[in-house]
C-alpha positions as CSV (number, residue, x, y, z in Angstrom):
1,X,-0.8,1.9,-5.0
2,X,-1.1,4.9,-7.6
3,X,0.8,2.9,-10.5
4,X,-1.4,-0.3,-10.4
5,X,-4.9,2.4,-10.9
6,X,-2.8,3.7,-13.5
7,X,-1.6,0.3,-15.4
8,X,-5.9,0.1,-15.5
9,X,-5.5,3.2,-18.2
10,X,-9.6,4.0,-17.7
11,X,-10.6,5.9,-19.9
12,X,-12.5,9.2,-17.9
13,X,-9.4,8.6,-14.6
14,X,-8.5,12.3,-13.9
15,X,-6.4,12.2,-10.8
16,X,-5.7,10.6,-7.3
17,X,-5.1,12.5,-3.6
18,X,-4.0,10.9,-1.1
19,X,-4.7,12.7,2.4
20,X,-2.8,11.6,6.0
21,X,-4.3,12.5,9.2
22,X,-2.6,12.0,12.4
23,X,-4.4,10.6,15.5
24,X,-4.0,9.8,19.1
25,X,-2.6,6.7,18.2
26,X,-2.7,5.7,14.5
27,X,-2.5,7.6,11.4
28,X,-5.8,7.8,8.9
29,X,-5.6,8.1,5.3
30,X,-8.0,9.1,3.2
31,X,-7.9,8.5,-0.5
32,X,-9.9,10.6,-3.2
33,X,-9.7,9.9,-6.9
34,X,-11.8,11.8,-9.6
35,X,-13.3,10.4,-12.6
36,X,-15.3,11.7,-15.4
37,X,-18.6,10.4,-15.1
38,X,-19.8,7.3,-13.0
39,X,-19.6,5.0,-16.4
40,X,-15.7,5.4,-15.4
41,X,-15.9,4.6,-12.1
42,X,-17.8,1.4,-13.1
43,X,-14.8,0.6,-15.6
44,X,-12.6,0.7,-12.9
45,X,-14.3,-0.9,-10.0
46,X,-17.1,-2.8,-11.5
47,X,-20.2,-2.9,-11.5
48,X,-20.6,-3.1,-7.8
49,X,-18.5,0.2,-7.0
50,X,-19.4,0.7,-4.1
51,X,-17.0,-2.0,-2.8
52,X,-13.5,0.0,-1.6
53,X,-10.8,-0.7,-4.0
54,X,-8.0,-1.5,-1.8
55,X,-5.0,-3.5,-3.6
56,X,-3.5,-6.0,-1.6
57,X,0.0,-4.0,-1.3
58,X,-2.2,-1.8,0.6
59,X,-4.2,-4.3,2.3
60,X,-1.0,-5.7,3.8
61,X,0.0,-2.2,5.6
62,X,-3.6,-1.0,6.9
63,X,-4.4,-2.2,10.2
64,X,-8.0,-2.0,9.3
65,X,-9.7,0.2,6.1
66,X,-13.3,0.9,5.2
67,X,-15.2,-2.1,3.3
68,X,-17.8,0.3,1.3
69,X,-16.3,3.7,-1.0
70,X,-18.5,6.9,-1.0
71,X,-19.1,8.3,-4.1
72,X,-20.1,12.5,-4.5
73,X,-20.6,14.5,-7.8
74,X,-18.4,17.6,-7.9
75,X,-20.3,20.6,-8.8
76,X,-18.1,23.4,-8.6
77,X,-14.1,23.7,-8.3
78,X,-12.3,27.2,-7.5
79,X,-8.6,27.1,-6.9
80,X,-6.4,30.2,-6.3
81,X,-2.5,30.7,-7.7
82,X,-1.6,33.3,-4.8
């Protein structure tokens, strides 16, 4: 999944995470990706980027996934080297 969002080389694409929690009786993934400014994330969703981007590689392993992305501005970011 990480290496087709790369082959779309947007310009303002900082990163990807992808999180795993494990439940009762499925596992949930959560996926974040940061971007620049919202102009980027409308390169690389479209215009209507609120619709999840979920390739069809991934679509085939996810027994179900959510239909709508959320999107949040990051206003601060402290990280420790300990």
């Amino acid at each position: 999944m990480f290496i087709s969002i790369e082959e779309k080389q947007v310009k303002g694409y900082l990163g990807i995470q992808l999180l795993k929690r494990q439940l009762q009786t499925e596992v949930e993934f959560t996926t974040i990706m940061l971007f620049e400014k919202l102009e980027s994330v409308k390169q690389f969703a479209g215009e209507n980027y609120e619709v999840a981007y979920v390739p069809a590689k991934a679509r085939e392993l996810l027994s179900r996934f959510d239909e709508n992305s959320i999107h949040h501005e990051v206003i601060h970011e402290l990280y420790y080297d300990w």
